[in-house]
Gaussian input, Z-matrix of N, CA and C with variables (Angstrom, degrees):
# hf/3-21g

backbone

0 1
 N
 C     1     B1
 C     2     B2     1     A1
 N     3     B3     2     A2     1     D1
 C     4     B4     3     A3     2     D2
 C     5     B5     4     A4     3     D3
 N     6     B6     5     A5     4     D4
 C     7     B7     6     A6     5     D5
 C     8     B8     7     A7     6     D6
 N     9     B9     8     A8     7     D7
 C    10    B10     9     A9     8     D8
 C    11    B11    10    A10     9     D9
 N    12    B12    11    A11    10    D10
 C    13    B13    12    A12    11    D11
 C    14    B14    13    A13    12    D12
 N    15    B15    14    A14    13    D13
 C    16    B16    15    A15    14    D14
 C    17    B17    16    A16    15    D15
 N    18    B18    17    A17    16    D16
 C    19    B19    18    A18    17    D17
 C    20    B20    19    A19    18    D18
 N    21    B21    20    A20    19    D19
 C    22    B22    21    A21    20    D20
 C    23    B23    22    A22    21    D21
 N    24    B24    23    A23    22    D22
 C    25    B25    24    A24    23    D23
 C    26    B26    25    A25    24    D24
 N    27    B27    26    A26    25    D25
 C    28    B28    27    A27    26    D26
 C    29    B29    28    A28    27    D27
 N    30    B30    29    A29    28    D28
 C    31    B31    30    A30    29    D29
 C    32    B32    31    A31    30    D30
 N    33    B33    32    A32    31    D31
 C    34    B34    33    A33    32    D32
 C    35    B35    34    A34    33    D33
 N    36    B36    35    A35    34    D34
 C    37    B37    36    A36    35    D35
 C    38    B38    37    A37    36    D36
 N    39    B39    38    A38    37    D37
 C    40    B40    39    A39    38    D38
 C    41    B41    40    A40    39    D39
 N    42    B42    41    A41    40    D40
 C    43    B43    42    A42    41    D41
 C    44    B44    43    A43    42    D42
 N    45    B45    44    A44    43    D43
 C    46    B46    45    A45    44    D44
 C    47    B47    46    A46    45    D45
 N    48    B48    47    A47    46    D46
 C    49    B49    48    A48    47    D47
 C    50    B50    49    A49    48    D48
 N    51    B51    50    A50    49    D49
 C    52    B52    51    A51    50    D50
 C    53    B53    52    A52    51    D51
 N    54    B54    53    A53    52    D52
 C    55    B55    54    A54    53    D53
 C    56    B56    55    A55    54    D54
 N    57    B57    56    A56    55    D55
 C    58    B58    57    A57    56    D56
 C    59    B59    58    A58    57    D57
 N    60    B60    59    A59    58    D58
 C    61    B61    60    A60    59    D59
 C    62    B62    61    A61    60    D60
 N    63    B63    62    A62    61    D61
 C    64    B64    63    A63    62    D62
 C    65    B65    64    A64    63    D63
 N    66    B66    65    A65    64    D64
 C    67    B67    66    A66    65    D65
 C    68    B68    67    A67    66    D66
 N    69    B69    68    A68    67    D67
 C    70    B70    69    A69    68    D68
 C    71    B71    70    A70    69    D69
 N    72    B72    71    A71    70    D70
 C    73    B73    72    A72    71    D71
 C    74    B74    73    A73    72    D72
 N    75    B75    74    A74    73    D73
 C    76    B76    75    A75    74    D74
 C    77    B77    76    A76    75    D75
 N    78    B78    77    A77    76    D76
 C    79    B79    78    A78    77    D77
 C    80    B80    79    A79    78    D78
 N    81    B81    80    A80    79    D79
 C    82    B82    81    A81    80    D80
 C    83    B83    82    A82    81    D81
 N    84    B84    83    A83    82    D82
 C    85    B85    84    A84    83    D83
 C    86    B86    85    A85    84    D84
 N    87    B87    86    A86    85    D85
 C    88    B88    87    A87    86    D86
 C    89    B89    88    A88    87    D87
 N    90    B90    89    A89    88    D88
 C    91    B91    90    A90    89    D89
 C    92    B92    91    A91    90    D90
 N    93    B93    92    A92    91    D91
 C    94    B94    93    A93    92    D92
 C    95    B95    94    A94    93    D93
 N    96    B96    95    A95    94    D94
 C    97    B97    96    A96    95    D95
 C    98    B98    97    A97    96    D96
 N    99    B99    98    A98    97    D97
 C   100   B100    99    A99    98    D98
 C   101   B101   100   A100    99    D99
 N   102   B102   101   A101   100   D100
 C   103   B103   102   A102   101   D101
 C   104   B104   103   A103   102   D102
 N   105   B105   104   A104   103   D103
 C   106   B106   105   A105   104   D104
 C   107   B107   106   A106   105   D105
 N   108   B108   107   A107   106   D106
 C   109   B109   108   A108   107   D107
 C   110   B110   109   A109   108   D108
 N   111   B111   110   A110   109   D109
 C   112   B112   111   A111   110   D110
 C   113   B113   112   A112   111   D111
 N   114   B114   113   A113   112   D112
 C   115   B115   114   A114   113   D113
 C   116   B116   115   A115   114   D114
 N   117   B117   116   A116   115   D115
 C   118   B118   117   A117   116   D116
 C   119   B119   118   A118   117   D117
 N   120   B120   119   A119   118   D118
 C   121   B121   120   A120   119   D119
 C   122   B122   121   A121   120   D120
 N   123   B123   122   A122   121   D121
 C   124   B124   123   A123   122   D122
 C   125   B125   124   A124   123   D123
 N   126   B126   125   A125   124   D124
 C   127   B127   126   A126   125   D125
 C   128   B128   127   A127   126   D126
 N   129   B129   128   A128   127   D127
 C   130   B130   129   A129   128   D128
 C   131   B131   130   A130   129   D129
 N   132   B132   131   A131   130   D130
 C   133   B133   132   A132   131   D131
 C   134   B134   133   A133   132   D132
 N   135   B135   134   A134   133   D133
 C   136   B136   135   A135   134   D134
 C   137   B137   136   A136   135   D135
 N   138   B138   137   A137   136   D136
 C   139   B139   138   A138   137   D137
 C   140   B140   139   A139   138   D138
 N   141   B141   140   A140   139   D139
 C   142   B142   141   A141   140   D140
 C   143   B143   142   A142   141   D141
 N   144   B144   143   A143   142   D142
 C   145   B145   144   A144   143   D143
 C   146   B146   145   A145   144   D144
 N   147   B147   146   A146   145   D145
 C   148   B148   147   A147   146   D146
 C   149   B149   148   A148   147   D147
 N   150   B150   149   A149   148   D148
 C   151   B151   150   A150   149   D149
 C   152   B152   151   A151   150   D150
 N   153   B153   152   A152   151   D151
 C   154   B154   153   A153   152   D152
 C   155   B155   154   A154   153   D153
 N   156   B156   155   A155   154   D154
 C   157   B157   156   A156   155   D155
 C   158   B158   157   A157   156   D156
 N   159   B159   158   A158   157   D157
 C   160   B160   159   A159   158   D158
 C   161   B161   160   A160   159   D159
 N   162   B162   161   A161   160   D160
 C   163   B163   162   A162   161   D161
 C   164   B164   163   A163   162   D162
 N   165   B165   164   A164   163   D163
 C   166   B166   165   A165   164   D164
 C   167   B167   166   A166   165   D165
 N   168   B168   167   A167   166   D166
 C   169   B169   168   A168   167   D167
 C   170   B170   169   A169   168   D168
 N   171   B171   170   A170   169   D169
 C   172   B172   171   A171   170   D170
 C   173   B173   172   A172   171   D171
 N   174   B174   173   A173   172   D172
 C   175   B175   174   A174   173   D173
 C   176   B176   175   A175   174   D174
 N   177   B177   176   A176   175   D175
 C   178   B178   177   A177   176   D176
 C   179   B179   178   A178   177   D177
 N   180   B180   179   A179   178   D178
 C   181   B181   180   A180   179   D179
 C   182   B182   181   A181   180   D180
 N   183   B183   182   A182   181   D181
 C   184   B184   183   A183   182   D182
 C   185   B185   184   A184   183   D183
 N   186   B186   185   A185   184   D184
 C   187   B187   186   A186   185   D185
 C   188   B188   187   A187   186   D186
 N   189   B189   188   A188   187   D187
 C   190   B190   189   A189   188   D188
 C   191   B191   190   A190   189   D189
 N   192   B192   191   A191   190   D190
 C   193   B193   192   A192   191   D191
 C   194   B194   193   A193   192   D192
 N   195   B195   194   A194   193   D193
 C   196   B196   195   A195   194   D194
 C   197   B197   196   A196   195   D195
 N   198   B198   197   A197   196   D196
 C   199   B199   198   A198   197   D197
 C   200   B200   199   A199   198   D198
 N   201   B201   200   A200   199   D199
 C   202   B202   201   A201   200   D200
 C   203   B203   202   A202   201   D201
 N   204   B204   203   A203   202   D202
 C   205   B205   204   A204   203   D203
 C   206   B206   205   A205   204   D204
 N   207   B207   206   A206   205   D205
 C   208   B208   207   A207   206   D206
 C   209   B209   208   A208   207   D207
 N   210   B210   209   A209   208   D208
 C   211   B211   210   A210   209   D209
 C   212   B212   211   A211   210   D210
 N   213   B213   212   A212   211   D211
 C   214   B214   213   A213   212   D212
 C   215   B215   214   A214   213   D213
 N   216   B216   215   A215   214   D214
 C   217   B217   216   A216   215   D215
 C   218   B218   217   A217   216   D216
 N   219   B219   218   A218   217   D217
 C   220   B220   219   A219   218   D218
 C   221   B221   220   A220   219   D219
 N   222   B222   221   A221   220   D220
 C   223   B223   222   A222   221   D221
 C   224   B224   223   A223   222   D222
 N   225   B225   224   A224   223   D223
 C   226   B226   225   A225   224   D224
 C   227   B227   226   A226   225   D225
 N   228   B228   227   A227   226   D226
 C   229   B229   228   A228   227   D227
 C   230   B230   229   A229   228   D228
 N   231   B231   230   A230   229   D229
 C   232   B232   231   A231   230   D230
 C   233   B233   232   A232   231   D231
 N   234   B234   233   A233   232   D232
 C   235   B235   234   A234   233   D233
 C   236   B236   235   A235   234   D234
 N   237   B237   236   A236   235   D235
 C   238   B238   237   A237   236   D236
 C   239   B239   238   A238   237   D237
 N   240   B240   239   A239   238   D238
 C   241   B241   240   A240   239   D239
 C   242   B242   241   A241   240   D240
 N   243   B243   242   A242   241   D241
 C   244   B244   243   A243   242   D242
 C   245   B245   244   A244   243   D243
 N   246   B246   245   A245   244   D244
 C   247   B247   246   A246   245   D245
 C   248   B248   247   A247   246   D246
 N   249   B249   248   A248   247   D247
 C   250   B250   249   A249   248   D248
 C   251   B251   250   A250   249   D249
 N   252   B252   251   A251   250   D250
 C   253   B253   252   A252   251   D251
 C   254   B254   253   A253   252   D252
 N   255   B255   254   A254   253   D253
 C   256   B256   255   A255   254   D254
 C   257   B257   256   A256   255   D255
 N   258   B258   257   A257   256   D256
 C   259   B259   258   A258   257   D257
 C   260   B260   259   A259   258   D258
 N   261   B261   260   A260   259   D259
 C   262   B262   261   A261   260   D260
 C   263   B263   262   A262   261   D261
 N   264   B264   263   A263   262   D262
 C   265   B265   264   A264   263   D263
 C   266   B266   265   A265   264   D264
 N   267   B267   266   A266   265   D265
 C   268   B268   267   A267   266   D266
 C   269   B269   268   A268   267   D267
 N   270   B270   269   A269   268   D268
 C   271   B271   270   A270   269   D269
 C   272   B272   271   A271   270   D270
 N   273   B273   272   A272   271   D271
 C   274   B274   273   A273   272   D272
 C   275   B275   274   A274   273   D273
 N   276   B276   275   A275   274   D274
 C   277   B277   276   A276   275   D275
 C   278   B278   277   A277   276   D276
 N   279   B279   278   A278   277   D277
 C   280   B280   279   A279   278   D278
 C   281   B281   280   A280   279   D279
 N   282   B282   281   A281   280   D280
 C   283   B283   282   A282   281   D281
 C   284   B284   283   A283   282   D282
 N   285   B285   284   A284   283   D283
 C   286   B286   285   A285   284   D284
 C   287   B287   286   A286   285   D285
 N   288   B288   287   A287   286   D286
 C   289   B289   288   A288   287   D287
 C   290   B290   289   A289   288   D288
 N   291   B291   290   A290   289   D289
 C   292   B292   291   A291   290   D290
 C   293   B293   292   A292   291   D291
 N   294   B294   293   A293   292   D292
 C   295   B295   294   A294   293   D293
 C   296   B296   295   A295   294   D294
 N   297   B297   296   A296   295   D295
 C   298   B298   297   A297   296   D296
 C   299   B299   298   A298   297   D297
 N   300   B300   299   A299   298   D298
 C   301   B301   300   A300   299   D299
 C   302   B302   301   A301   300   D300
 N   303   B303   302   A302   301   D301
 C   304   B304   303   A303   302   D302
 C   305   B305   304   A304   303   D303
 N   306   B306   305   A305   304   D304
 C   307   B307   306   A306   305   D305
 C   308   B308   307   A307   306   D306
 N   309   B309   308   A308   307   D307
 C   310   B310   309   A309   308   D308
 C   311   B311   310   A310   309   D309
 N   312   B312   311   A311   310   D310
 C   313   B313   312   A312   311   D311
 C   314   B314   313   A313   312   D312

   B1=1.4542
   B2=1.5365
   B3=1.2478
   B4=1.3418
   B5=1.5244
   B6=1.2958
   B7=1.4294
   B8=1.9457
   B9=1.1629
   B10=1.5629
   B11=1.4950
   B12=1.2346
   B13=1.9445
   B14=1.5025
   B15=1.6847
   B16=1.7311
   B17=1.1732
   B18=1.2591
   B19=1.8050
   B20=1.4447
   B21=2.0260
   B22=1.6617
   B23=1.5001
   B24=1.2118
   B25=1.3000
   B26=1.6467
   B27=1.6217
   B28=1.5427
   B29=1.6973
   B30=1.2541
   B31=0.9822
   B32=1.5723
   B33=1.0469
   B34=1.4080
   B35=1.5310
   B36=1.0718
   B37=1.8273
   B38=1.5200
   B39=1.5922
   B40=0.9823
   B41=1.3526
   B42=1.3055
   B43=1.3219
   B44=1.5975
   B45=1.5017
   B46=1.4589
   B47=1.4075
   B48=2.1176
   B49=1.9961
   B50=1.2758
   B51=1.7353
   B52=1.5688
   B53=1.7041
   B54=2.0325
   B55=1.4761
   B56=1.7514
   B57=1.4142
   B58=1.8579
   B59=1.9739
   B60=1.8640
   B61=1.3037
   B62=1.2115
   B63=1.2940
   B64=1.4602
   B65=1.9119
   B66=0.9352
   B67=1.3446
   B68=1.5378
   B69=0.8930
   B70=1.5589
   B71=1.5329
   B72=1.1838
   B73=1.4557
   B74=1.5252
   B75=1.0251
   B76=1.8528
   B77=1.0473
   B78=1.7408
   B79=1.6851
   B80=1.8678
   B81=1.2090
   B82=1.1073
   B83=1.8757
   B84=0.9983
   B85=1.5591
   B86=1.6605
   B87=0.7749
   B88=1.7411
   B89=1.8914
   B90=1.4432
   B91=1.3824
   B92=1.7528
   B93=1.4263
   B94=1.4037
   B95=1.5304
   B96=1.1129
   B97=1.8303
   B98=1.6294
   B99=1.3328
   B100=1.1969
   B101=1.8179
   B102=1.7918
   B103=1.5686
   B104=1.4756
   B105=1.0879
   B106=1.6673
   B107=1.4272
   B108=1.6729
   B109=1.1367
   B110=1.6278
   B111=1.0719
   B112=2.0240
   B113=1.5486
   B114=1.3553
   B115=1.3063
   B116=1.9222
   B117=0.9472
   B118=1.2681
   B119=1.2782
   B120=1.7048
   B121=1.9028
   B122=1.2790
   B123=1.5844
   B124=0.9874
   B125=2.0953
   B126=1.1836
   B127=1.5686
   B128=1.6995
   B129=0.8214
   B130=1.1118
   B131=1.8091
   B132=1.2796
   B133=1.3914
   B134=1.5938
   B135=0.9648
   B136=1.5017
   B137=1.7139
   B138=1.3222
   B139=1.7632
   B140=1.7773
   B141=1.2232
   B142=1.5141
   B143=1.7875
   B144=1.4091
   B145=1.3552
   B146=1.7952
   B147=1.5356
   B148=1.8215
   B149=1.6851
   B150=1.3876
   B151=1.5299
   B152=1.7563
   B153=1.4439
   B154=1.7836
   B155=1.5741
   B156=1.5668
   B157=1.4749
   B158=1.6275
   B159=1.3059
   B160=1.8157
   B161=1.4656
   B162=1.5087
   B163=1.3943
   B164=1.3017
   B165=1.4390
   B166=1.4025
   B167=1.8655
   B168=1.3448
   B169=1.3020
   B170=1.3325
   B171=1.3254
   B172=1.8857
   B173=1.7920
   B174=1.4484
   B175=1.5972
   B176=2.0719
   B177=1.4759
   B178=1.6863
   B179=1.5964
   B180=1.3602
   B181=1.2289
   B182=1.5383
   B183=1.2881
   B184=1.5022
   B185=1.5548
   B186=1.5348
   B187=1.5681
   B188=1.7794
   B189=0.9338
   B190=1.5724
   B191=1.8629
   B192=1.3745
   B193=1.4526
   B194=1.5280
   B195=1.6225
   B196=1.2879
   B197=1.5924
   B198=1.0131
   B199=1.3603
   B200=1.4856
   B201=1.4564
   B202=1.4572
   B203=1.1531
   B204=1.5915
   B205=1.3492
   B206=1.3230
   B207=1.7428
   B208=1.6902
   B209=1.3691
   B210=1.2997
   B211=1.6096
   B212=1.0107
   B213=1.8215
   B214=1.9223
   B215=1.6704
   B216=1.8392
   B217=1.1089
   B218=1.8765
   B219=1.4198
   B220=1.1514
   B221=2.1195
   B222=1.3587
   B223=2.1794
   B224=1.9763
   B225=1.2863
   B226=1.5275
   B227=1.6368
   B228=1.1354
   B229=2.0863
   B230=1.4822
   B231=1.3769
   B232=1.1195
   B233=1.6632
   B234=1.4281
   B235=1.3618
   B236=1.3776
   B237=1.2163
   B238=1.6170
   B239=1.9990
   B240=1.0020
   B241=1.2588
   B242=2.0804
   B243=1.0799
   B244=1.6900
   B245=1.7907
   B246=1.7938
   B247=1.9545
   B248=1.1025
   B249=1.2464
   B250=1.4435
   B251=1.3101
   B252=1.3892
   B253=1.4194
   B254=1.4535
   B255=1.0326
   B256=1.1861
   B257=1.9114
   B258=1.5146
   B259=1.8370
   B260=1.7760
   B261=1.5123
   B262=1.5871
   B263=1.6018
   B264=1.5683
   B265=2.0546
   B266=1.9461
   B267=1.5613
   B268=1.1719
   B269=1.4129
   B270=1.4730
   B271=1.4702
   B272=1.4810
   B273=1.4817
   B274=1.4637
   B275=1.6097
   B276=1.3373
   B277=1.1375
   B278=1.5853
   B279=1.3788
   B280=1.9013
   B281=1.4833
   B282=1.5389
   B283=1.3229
   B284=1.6789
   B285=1.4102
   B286=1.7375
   B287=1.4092
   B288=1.8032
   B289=1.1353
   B290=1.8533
   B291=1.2107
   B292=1.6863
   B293=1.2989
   B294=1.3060
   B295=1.2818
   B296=1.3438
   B297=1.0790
   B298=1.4523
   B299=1.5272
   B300=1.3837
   B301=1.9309
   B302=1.5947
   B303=0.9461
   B304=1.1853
   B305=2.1331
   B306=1.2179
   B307=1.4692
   B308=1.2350
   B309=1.1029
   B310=1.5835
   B311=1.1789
   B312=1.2892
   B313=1.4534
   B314=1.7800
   A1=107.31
   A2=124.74
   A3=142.54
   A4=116.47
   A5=123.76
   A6=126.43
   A7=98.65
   A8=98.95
   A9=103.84
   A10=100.94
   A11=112.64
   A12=108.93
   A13=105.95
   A14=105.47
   A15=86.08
   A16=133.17
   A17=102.11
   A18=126.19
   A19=109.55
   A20=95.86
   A21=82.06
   A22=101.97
   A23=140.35
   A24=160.91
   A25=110.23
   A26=96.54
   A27=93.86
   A28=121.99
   A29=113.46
   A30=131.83
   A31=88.53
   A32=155.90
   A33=156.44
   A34=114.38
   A35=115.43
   A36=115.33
   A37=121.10
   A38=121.88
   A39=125.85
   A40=125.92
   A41=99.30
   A42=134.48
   A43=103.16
   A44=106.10
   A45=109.18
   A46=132.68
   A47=59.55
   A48=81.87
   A49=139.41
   A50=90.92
   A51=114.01
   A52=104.83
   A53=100.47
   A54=84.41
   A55=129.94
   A56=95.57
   A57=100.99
   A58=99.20
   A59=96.96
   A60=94.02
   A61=126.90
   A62=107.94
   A63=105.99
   A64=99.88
   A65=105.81
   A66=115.93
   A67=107.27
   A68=126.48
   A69=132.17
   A70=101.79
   A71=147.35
   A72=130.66
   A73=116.72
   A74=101.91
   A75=110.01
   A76=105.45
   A77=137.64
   A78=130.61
   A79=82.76
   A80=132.46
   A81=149.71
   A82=85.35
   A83=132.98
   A84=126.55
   A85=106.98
   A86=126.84
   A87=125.34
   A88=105.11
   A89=84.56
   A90=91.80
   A91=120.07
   A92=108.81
   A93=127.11
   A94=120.10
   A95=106.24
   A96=114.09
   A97=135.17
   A98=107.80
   A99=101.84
   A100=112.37
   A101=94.36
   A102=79.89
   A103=110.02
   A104=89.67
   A105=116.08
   A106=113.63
   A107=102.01
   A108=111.78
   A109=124.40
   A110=107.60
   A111=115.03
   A112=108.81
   A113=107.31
   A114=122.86
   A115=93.52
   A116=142.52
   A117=140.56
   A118=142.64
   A119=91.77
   A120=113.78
   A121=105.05
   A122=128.34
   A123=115.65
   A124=128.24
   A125=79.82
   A126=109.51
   A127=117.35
   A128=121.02
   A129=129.50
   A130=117.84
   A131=107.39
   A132=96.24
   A133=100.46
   A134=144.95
   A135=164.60
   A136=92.59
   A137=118.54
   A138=127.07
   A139=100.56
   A140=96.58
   A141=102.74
   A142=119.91
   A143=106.39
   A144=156.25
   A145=81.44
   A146=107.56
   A147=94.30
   A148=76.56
   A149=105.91
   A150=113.78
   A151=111.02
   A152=104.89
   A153=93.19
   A154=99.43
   A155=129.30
   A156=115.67
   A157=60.89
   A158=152.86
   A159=122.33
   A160=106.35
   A161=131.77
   A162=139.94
   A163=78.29
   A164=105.72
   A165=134.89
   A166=107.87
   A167=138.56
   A168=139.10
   A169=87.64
   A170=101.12
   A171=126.05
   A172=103.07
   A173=122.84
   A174=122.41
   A175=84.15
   A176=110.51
   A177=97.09
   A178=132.59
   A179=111.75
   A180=111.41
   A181=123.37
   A182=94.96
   A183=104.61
   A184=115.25
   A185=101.02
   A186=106.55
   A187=108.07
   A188=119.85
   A189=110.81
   A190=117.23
   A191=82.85
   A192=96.96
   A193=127.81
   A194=106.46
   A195=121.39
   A196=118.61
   A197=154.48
   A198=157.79
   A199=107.35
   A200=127.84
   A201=114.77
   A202=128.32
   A203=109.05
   A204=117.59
   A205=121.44
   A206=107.76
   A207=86.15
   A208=106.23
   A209=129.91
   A210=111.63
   A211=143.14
   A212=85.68
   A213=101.46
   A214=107.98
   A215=116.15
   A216=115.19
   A217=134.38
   A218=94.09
   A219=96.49
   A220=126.83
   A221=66.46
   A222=78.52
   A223=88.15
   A224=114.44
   A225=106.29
   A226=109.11
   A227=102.03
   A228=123.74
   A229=77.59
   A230=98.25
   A231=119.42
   A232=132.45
   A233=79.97
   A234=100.93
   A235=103.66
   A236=125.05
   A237=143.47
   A238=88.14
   A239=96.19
   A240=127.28
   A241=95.17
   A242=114.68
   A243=148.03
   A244=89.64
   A245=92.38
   A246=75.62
   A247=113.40
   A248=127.32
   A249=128.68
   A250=127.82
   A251=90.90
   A252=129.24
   A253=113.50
   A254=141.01
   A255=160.10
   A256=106.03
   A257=108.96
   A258=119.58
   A259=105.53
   A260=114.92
   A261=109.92
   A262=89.95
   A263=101.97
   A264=91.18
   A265=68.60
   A266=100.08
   A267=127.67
   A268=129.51
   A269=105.20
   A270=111.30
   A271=105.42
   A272=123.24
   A273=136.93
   A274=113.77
   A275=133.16
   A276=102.72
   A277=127.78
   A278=121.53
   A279=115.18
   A280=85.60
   A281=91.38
   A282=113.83
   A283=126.78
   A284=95.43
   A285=111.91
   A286=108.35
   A287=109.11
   A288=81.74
   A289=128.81
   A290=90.20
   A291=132.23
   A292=85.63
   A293=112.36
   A294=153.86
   A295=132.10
   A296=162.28
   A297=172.64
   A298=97.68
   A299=94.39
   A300=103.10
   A301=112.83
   A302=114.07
   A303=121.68
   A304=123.84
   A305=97.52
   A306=106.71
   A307=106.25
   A308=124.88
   A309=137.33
   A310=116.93
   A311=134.34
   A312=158.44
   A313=120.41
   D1=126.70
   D2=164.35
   D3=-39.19
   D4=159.43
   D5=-171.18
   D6=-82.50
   D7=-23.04
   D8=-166.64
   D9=-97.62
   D10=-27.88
   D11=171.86
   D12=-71.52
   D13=-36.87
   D14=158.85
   D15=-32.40
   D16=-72.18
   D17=-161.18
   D18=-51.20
   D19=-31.19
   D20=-167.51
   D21=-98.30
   D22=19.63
   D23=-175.08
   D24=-101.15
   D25=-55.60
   D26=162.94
   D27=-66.10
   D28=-48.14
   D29=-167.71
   D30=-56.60
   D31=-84.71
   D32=174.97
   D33=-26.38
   D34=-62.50
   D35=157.92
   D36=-39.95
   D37=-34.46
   D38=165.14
   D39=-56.84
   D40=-55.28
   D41=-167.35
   D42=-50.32
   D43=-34.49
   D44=-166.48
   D45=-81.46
   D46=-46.30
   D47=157.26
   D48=-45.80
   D49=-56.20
   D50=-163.41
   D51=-61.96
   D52=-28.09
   D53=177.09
   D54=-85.01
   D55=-13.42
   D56=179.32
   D57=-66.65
   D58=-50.62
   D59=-171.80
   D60=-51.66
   D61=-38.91
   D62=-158.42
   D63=-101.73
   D64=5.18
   D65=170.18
   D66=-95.83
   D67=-40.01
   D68=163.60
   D69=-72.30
   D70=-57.14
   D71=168.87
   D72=-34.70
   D73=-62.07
   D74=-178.17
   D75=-54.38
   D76=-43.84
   D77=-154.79
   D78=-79.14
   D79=-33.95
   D80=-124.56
   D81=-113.67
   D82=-11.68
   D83=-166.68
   D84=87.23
   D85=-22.37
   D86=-150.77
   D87=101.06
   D88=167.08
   D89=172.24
   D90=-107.63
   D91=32.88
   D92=161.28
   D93=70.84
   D94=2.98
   D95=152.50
   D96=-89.21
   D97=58.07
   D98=174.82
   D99=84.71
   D100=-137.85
   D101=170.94
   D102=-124.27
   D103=130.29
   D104=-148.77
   D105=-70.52
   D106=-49.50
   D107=178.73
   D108=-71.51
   D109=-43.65
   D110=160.27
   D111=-34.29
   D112=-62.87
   D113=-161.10
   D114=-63.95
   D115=-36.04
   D116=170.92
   D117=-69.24
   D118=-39.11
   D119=146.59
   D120=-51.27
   D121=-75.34
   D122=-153.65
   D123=-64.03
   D124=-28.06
   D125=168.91
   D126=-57.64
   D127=-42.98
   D128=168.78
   D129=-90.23
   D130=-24.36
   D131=177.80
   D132=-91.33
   D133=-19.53
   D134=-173.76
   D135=-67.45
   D136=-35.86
   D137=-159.02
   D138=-104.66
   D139=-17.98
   D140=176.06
   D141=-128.55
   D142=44.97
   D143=-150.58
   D144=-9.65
   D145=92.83
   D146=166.58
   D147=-146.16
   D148=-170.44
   D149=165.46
   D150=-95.69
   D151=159.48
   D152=-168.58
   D153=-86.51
   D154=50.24
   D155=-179.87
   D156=-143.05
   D157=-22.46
   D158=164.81
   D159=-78.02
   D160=-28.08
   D161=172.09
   D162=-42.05
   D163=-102.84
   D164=-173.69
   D165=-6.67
   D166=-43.21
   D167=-146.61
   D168=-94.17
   D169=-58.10
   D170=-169.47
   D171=-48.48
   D172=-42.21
   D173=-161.81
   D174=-82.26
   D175=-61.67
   D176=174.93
   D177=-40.62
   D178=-39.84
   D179=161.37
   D180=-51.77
   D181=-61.18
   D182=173.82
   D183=-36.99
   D184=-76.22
   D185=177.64
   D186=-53.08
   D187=-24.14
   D188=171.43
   D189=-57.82
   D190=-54.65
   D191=-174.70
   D192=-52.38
   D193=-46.22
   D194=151.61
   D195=-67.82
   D196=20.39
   D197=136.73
   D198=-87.60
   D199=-42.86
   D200=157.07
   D201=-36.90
   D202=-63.24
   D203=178.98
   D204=-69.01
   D205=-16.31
   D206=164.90
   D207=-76.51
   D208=-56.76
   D209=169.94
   D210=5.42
   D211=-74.00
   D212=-177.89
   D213=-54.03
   D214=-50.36
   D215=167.01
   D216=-30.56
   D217=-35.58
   D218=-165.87
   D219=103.19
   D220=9.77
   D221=-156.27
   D222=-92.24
   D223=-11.25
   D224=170.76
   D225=-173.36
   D226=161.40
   D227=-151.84
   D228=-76.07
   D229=177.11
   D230=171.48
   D231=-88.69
   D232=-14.56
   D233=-178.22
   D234=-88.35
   D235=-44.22
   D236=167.20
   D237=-31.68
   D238=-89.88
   D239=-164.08
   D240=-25.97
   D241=-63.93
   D242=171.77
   D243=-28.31
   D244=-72.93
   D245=-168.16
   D246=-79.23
   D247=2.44
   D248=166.06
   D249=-39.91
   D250=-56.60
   D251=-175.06
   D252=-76.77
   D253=-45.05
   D254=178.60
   D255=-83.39
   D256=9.93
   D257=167.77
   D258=64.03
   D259=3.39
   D260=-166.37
   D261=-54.14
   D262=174.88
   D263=-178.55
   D264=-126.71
   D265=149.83
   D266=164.11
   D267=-29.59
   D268=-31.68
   D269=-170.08
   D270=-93.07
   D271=-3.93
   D272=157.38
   D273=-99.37
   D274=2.36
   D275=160.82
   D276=-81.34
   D277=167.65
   D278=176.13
   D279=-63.74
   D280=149.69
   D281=-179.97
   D282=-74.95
   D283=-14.22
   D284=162.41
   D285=-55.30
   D286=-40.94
   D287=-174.35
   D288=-133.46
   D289=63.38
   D290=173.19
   D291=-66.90
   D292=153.89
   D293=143.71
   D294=-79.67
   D295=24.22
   D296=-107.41
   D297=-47.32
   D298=-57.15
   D299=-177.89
   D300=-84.49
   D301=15.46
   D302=170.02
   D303=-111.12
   D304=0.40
   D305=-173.54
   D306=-147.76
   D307=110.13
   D308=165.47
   D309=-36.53
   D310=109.72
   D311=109.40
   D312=15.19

């Protein structure tokens, strides 16, 4: 395996992580050091020798890319997809355009 199939291997493991973790930190308050989430970007991009604003570009792409493809799939609107992307949180989008399976009940 290549030095760069690493990166993008890690970089995806991260990616997955960073979103359960740090999605569970936030529902959770943080985990009470400051700012939590910086300190984790940088930590990890520091281990996967880039700067944490290429971490940082590389995990948006990513998550972009997979919101396309749910699209293309069919598994969410486009509009879904739009405030996704743009960080709106669910409980601010118009209600037209909710997702049913996308928001807890």
């Amino acid at each position: 395996m290549t030095r760069r199939t690493k990166q993008i291997v890690v970089i995806g493991a991260v990616a997955a992580t960073l979103a359960v973790g740090v999605g569970a930190a936030v529902a959770g308050g943080g985990i009470g050091f400051g700012d939590d989430h910086q300190a984790f970007l940088s930590d990890a991009a520091k281990r996967l020798n880039v700067t944490p604003a290429e971490l940082k570009a590389a995990l948006q792409g990513a998550y972009g890319d997979r919101l396309d493809a749910a699209v293309a799939d069919g598994k969410l609107s486009g509009s879904e997809s739009s405030y996704r992307k743009a960080g709106v949180p669910v409980s601010a989008w118009p209600t037209t355009s909710v997702c049913t399976s996308c928001v807890p009940s």
